[in-house]
DSSP file (Angstrom, degrees, kcal/mol; ACC not computed):
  #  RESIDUE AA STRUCTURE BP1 BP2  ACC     N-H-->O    O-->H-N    N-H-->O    O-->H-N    TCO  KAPPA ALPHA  PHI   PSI    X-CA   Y-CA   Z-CA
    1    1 A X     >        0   0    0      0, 0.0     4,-0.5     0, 0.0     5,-0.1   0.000 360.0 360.0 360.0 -44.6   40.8  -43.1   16.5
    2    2 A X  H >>  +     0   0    0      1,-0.2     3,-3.7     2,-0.2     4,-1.6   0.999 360.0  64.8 -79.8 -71.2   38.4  -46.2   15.0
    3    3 A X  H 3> S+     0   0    0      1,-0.3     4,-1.6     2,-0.2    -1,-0.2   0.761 105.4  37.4 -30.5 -48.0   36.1  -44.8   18.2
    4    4 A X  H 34 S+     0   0    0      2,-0.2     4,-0.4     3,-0.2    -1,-0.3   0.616 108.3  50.5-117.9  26.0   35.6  -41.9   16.9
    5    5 A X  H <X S+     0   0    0     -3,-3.7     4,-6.0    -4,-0.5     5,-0.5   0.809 118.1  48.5 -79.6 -50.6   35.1  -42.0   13.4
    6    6 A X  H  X S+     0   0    0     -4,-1.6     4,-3.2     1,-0.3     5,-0.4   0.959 118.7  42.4 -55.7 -63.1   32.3  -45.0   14.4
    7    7 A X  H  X S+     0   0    0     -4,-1.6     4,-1.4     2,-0.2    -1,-0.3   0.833 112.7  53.2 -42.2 -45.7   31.1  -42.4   17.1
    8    8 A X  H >> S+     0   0    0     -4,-0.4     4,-2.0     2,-0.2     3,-0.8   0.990 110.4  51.0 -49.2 -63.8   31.5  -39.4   14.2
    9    9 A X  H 3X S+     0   0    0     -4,-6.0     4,-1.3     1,-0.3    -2,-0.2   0.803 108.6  47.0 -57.4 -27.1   29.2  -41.6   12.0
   10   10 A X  H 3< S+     0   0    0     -4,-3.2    -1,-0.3    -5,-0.5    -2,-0.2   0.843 116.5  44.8 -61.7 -39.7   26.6  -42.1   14.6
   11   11 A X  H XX S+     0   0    0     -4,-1.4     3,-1.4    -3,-0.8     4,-0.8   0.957 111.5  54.9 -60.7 -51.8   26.6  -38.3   15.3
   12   12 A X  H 3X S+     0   0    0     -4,-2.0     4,-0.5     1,-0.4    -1,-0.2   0.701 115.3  40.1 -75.8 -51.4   26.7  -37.7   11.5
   13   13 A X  H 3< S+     0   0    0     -4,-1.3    -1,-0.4     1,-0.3     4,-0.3   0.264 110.1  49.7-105.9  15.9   23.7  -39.7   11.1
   14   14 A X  H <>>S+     0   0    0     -3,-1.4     4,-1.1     3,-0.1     5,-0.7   0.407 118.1  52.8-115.7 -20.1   21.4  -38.8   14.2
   15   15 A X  H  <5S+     0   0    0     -4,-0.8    -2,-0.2     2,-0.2    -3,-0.2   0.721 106.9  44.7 -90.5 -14.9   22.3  -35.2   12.8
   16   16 A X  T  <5S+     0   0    0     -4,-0.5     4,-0.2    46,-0.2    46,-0.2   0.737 117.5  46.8 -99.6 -36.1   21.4  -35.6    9.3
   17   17 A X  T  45S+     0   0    0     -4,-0.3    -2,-0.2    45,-0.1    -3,-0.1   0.889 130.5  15.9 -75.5 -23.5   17.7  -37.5   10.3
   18   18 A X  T >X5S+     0   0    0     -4,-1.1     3,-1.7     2,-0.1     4,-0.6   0.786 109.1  60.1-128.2 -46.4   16.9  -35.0   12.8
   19   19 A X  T 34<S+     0   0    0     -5,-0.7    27,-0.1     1,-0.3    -4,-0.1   0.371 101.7  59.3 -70.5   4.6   18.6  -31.3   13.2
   20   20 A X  T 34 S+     0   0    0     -4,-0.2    -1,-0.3    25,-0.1    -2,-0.1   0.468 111.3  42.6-111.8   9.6   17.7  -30.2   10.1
   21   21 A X  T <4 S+     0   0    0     -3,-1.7    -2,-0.2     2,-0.1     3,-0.1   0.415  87.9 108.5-125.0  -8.1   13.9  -30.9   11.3
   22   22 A X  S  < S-     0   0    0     -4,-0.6    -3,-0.1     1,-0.1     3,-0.1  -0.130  77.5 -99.7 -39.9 123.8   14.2  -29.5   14.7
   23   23 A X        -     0   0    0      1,-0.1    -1,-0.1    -2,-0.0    -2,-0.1  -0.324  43.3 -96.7 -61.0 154.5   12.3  -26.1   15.5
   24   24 A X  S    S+     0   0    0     22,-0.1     2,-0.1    -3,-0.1    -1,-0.1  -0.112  84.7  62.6 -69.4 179.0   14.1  -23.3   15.5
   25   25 A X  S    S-     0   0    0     -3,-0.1     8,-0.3     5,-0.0    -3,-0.0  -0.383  93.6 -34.4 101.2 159.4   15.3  -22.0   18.6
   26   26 A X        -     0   0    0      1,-0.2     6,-0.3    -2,-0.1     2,-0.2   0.336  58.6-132.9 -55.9 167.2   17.6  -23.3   21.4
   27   27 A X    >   -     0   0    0      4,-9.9     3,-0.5     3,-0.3    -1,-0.2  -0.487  56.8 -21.8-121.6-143.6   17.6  -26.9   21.9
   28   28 A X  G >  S+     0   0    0     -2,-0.2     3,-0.6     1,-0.2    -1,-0.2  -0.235 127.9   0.5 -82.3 157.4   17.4  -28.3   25.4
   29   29 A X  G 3  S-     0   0    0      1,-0.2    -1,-0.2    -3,-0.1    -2,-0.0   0.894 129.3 -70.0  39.8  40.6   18.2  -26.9   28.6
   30   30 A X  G <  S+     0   0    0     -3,-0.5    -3,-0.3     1,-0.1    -1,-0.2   0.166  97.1 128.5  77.5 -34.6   19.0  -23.9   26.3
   31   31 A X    <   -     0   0    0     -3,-0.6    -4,-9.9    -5,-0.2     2,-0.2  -0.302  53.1-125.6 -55.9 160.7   22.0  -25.0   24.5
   32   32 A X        -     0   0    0     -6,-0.3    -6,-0.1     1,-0.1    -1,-0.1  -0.524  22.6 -97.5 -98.6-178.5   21.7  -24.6   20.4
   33   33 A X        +     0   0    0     -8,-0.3     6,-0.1    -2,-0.2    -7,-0.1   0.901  59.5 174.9 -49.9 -44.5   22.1  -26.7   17.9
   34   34 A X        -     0   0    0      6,-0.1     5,-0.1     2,-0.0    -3,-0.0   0.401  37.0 -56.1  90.1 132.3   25.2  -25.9   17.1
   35   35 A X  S    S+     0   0    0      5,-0.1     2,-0.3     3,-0.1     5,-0.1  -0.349  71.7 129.8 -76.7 166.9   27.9  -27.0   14.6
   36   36 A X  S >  S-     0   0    0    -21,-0.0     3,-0.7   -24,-0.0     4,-0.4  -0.914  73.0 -20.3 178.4 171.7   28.6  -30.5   15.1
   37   37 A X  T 3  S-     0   0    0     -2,-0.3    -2,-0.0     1,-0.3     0, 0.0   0.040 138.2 -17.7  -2.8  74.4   28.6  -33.5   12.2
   38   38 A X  T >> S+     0   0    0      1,-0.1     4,-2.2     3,-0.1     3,-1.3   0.172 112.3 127.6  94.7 -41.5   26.5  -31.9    8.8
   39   39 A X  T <4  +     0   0    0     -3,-0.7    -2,-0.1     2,-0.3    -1,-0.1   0.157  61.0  41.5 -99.9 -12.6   25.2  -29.4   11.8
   40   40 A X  T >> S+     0   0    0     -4,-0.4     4,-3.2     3,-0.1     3,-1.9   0.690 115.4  52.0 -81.6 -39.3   25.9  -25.6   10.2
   41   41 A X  H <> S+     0   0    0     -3,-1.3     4,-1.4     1,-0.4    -2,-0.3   0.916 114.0  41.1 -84.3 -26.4   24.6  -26.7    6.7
   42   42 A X  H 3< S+     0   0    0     -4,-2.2    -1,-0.4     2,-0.2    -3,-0.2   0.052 112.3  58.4-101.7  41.7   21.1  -28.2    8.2
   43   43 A X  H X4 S+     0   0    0     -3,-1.9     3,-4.0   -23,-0.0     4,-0.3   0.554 107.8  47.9 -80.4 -52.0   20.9  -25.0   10.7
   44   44 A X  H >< S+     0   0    0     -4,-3.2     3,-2.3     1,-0.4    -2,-0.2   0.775 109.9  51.7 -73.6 -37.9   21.0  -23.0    7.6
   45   45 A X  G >< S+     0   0    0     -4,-1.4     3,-1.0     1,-0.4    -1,-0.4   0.699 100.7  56.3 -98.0   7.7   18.6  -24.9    6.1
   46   46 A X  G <  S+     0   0    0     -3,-4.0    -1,-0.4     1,-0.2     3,-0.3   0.324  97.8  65.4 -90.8  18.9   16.1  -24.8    8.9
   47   47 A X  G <  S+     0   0    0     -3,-2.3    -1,-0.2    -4,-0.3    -2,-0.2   0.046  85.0  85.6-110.1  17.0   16.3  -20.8    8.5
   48   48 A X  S <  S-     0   0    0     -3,-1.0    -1,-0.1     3,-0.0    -2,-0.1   0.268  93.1-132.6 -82.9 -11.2   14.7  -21.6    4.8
   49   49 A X        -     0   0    0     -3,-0.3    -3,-0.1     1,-0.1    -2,-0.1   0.889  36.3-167.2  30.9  57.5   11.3  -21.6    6.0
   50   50 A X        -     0   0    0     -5,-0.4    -1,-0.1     1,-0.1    76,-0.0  -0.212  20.2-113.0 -80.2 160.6   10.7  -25.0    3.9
   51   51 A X     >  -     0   0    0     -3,-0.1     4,-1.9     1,-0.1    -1,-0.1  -0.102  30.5-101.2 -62.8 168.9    7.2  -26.1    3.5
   52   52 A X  T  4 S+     0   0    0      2,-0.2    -1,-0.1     3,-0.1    -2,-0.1   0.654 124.0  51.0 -77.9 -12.7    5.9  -29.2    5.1
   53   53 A X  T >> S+     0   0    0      2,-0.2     3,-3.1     3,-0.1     4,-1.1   0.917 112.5  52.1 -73.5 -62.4    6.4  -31.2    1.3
   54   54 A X  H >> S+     0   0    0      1,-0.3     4,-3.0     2,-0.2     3,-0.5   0.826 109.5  42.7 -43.5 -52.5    9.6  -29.8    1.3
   55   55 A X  H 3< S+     0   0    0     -4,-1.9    -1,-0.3     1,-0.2    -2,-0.2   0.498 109.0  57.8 -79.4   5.0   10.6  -31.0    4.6
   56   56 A X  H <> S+     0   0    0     -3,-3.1     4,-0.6     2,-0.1     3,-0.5   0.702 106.4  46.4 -97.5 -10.0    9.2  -34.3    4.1
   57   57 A X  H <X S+     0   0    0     -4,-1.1     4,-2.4    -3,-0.5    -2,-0.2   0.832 111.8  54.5 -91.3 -34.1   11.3  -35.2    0.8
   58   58 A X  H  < S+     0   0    0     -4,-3.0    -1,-0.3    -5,-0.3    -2,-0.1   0.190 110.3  41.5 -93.6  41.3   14.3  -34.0    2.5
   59   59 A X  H  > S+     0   0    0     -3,-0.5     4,-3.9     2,-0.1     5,-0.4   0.115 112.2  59.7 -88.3 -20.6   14.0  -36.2    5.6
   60   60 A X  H  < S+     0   0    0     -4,-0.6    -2,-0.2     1,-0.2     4,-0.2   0.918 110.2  35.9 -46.7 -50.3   13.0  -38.6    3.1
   61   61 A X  T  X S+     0   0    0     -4,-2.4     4,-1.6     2,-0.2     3,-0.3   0.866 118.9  53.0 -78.6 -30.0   16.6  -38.3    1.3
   62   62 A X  T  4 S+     0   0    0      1,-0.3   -46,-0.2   -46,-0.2    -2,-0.2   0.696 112.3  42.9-109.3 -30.3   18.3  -37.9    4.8
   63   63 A X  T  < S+     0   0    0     -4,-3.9    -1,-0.3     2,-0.1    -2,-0.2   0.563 111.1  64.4 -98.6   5.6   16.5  -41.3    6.2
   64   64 A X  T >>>S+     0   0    0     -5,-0.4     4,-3.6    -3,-0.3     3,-2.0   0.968 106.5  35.0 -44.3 -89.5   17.5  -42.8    2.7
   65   65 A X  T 3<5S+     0   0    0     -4,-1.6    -1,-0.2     1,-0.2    -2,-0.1   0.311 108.8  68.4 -76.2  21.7   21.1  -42.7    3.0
   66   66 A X  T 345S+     0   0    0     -5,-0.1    -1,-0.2     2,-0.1    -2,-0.1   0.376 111.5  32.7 -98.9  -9.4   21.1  -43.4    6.8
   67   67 A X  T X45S+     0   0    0     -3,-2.0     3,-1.7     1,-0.1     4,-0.5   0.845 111.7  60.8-122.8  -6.0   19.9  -46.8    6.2
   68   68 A X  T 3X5S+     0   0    0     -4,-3.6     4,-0.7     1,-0.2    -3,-0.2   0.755 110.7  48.2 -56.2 -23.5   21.9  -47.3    2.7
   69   69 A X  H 3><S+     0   0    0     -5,-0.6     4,-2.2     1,-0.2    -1,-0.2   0.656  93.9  84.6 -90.5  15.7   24.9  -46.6    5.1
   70   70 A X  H <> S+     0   0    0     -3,-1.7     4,-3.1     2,-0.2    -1,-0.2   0.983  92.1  37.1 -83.0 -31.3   23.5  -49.2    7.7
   71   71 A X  H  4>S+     0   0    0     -4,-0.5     5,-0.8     1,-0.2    -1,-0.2   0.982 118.1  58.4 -63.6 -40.7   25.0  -53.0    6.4
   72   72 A X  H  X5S+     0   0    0     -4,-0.7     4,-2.7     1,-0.2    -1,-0.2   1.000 113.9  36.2 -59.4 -46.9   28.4  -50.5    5.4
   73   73 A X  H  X5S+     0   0    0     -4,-2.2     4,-2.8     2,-0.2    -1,-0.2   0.975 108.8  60.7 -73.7 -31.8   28.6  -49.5    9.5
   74   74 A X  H >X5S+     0   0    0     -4,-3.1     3,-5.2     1,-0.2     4,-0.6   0.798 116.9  38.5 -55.1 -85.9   27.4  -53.2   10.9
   75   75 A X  H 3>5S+     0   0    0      1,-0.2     4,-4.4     2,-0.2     3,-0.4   0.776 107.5  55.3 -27.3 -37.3   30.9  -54.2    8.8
   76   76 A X  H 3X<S+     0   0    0     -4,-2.7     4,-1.4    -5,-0.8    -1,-0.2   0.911 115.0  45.5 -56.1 -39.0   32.8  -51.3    9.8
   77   77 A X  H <X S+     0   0    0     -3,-5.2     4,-0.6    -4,-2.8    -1,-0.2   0.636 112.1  50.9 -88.0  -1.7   31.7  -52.8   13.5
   78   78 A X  H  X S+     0   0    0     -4,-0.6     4,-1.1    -3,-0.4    -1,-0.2   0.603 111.4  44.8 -80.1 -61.7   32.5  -56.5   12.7
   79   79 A X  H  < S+     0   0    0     -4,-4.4     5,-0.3    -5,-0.5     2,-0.2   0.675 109.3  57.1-104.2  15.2   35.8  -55.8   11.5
   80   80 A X  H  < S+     0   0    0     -4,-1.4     2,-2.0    -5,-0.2     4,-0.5   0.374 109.4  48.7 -78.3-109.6   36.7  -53.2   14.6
   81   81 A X  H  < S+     0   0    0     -4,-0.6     4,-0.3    -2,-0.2    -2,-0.2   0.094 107.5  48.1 -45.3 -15.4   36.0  -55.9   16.9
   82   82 A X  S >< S+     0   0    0     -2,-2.0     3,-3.1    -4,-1.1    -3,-0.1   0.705 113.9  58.6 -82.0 -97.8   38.2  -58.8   15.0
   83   83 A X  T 3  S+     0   0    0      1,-0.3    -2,-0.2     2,-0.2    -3,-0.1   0.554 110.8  37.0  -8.1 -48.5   40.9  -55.8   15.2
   84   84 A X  T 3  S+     0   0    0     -4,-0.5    -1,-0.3    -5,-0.3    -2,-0.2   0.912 115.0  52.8 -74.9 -31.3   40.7  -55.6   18.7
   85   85 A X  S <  S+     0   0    0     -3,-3.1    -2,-0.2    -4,-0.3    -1,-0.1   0.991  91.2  89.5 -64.0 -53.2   40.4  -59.1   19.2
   86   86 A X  S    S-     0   0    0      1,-0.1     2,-0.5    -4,-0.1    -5,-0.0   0.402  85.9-108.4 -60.5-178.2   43.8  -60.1   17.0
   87   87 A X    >   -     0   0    0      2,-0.0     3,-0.9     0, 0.0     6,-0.4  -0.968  41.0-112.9-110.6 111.4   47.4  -60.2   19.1
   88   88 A X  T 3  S+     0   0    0     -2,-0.5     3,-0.1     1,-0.3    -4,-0.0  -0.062 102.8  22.9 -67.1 123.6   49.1  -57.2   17.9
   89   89 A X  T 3  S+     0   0    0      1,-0.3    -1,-0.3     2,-0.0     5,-0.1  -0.125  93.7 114.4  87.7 -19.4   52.2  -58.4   15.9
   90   90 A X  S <> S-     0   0    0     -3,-0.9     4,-2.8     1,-0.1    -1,-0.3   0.007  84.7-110.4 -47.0 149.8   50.6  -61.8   15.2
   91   91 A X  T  4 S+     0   0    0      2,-0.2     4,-0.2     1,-0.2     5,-0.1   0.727 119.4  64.1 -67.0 -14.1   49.8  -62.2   11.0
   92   92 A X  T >> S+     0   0    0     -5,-0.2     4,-6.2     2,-0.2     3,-1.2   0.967 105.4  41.6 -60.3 -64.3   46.1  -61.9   11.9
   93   93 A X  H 3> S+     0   0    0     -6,-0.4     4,-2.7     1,-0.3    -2,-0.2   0.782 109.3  52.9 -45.9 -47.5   46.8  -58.4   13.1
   94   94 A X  H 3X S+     0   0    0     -4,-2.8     4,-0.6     2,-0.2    -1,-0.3   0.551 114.8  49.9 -71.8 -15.4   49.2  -57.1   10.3
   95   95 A X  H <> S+     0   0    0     -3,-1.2     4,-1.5    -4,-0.2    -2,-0.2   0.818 115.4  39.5 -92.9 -43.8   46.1  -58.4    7.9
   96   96 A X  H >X S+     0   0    0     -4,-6.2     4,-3.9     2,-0.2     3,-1.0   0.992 107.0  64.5 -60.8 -46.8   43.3  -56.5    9.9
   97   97 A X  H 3X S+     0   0    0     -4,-2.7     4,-1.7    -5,-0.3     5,-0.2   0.885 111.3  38.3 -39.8 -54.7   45.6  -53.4   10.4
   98   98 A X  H 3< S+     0   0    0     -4,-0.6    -1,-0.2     2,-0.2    -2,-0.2   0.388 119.8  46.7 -89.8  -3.2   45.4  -53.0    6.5
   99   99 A X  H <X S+     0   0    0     -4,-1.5     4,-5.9    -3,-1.0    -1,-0.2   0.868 113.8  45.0 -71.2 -51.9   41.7  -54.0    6.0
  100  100 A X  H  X S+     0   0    0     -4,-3.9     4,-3.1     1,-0.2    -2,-0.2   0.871 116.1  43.1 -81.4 -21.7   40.6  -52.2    8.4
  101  101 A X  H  X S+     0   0    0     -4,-1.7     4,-0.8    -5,-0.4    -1,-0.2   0.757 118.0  53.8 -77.6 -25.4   42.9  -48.6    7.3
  102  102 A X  H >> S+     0   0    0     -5,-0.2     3,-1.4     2,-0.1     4,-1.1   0.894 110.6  43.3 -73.3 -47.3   41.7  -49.8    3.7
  103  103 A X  H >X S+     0   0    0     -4,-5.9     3,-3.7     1,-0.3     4,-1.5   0.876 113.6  53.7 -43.3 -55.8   37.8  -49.7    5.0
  104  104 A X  H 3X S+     0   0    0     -4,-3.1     4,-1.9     1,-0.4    -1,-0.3   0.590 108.2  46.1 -61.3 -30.5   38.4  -46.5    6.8
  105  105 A X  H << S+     0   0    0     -3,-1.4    -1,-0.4    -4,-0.8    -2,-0.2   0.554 120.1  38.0 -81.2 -23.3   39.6  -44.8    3.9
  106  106 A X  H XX S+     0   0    0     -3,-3.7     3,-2.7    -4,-1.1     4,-2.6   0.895 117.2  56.3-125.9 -58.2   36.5  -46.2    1.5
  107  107 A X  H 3X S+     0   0    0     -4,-1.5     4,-3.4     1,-0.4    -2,-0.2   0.860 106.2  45.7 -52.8 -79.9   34.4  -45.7    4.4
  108  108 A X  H 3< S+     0   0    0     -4,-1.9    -1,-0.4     1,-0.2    -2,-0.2   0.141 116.6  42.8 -80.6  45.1   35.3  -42.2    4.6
  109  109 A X  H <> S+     0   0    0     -3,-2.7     4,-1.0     3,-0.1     5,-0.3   0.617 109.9  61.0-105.3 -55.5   34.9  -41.3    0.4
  110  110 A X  H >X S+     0   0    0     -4,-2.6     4,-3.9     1,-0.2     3,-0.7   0.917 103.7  42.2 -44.0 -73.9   32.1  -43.2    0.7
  111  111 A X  H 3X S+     0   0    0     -4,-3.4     4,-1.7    -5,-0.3     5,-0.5   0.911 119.9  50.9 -45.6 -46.4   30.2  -40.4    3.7
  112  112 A X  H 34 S+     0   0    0     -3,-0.3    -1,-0.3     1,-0.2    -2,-0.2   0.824 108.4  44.2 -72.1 -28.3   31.5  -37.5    1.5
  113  113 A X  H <X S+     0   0    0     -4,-1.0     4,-1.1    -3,-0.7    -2,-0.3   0.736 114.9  52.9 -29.3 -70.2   30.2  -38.6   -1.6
  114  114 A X  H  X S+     0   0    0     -4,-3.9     4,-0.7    -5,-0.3    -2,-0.2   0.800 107.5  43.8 -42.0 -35.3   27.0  -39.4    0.0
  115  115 A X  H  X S+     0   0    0     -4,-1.7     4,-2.3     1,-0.2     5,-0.5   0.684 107.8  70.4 -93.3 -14.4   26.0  -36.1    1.8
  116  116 A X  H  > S+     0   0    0     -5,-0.5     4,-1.2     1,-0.2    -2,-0.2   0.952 104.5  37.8 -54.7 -36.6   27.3  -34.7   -1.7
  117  117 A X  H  X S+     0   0    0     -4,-1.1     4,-1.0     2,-0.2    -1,-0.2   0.569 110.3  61.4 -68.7 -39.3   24.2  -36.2   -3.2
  118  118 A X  H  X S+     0   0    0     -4,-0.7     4,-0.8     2,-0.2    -1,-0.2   0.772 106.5  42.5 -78.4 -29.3   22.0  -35.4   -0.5
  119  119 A X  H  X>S+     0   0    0     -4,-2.3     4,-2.2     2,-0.2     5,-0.6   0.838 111.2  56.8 -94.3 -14.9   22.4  -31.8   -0.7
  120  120 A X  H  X5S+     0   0    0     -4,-1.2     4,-1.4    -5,-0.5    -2,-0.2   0.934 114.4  41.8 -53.0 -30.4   22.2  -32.1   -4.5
  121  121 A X  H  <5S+     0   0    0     -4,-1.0    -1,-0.2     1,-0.3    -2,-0.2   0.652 117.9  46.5-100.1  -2.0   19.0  -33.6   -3.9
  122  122 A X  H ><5S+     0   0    0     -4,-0.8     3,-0.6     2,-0.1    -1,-0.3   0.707 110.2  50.1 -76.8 -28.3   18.2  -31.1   -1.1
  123  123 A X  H ><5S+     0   0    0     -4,-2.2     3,-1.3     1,-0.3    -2,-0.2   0.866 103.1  64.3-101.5 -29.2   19.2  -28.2   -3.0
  124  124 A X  T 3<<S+     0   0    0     -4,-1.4    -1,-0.3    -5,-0.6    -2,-0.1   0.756 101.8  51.2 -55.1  -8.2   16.7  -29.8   -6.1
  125  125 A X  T <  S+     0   0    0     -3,-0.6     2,-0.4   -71,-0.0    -1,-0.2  -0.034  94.0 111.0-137.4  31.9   13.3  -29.3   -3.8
  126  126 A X    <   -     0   0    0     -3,-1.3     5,-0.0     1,-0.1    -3,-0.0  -0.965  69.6-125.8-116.0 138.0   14.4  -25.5   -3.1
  127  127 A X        -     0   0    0     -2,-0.4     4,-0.4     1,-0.1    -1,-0.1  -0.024  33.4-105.4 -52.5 179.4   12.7  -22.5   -4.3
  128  128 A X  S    S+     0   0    0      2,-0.1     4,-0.4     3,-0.1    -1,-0.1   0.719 124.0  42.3 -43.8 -46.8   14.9  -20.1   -6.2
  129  129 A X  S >>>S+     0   0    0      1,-0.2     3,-3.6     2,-0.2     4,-2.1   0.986 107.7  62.3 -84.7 -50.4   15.0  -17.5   -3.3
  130  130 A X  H 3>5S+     0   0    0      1,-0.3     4,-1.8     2,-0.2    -1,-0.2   0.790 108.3  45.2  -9.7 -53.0   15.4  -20.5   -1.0
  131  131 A X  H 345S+     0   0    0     -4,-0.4    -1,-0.3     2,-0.3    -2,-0.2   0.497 108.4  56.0 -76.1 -18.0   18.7  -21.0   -3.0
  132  132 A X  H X>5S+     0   0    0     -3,-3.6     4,-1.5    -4,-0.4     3,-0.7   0.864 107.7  44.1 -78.9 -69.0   19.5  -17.9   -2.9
  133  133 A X  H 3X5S+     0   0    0     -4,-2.1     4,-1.7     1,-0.2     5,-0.3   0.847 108.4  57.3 -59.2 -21.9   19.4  -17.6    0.6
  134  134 A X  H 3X<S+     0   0    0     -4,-1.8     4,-3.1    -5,-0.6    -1,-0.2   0.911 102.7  51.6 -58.6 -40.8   21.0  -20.6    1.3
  135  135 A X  H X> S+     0   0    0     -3,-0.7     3,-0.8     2,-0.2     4,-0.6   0.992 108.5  59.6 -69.7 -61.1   24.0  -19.6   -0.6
  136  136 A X  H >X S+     0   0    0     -4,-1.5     4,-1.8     1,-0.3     3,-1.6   0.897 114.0  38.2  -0.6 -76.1   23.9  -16.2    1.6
  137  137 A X  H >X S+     0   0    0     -4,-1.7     3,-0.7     1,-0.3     4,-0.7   0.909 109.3  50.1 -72.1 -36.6   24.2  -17.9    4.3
  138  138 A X  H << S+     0   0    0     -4,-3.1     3,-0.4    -3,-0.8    -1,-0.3   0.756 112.2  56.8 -63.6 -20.4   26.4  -20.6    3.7
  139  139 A X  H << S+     0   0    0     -3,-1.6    -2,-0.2    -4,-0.6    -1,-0.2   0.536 111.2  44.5-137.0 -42.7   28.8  -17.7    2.3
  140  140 A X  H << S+     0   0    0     -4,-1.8    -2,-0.2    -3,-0.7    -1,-0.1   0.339  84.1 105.3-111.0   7.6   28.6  -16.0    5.5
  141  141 A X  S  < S-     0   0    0     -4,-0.7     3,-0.1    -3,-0.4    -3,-0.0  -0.384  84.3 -94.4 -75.5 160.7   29.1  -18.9    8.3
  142  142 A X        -     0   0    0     -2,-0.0     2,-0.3     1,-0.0    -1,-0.1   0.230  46.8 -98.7 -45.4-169.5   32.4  -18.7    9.8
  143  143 A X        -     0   0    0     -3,-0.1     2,-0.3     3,-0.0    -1,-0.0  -0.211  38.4-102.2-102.6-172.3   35.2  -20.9    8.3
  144  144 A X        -     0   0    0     -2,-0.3    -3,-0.0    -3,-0.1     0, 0.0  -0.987  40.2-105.8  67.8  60.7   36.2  -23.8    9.6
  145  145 A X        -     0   0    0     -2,-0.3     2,-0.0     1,-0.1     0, 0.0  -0.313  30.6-102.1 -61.0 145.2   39.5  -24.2   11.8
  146  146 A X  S    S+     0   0    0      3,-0.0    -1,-0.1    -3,-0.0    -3,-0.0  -0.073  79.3  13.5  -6.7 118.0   42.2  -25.6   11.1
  147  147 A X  S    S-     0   0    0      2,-0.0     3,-0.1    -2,-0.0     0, 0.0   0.152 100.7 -27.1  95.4 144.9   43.2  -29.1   12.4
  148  148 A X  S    S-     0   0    0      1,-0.1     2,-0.3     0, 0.0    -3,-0.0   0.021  77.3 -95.2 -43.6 148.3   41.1  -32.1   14.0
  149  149 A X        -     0   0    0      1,-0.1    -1,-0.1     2,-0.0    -2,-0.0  -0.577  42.2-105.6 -58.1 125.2   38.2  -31.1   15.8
  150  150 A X              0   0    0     -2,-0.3    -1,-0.1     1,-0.2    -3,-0.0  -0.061 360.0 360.0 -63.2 170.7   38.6  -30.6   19.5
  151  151 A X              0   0    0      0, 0.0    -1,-0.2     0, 0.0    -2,-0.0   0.174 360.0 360.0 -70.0 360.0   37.0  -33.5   22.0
């Protein structure tokens, strides 16, 4: 589980600096982008036709909060590793268990709360019809199943 949230957050954040700046079109060896981490709402926005200003403030907010979140993931990786390290039933262990399920929890308010901000501050450096279409589309993606996301 701790694997793959730290592995989610890597995705999350190689997906926020980079897919939304991609060209359109397939990505390699054909496959698309794809939903993945952040990965429907920056396809939609590369179907905006943003300007080259445009796309430079929002990798600008995107490489913002990728390195405001870096000291918070070096800790995150600090205390997984005393958590592995401890002896499972030992007092060490019963104190990391409930650090690290408090971090994870702060951790994840923290990531939602953040891309909340980013698309406020995406959504600020969009035309009107930009905004328009965005909403269109976001409006019109599929849902979302139900239940963890498969492996």
């Amino acid at each position: 589980m701790r694997r793959f949230i730290s592995s989610a957050s890597l995705i999350a954040s190689l997906a926020l600096s980079g897919v939304a700046f991609a060209g359109k079109g397939p990505g390699p060896e054909g496959h698309g982008h794809g939903p993945g981490p952040g990965g429907p709402y920056l396809h939609e926005l590369q179907d905006l036709n943003l300007s080259d200003a445009q796309r430079a403030q929002i990798k600008g907010f995107f490489d913002a909060g990728r390195e405001q979140g870096k000291a918070s993931r070096e800790a995150m990786h600090d205390l997984h590793r005393s958590y592995d390290l401890a002896v499972p039933g030992s007092n060490e262990f019963r104190s990391l268990t409930a650090k690290l399920a408090d971090a994870e929890a702060a951790e994840a308010r923290e990531r939602v709360q953040k891309f909340a901000e980013i698309r406020t501050q995406v959504y600020g450096v969009l035309t009107a019809d930009q905004r328009s279409k965005l909403a269109t589309e976001l409006a019109n993606r599929p849902e979302r199943p139900e239940g963890p996301e498969p492996r």
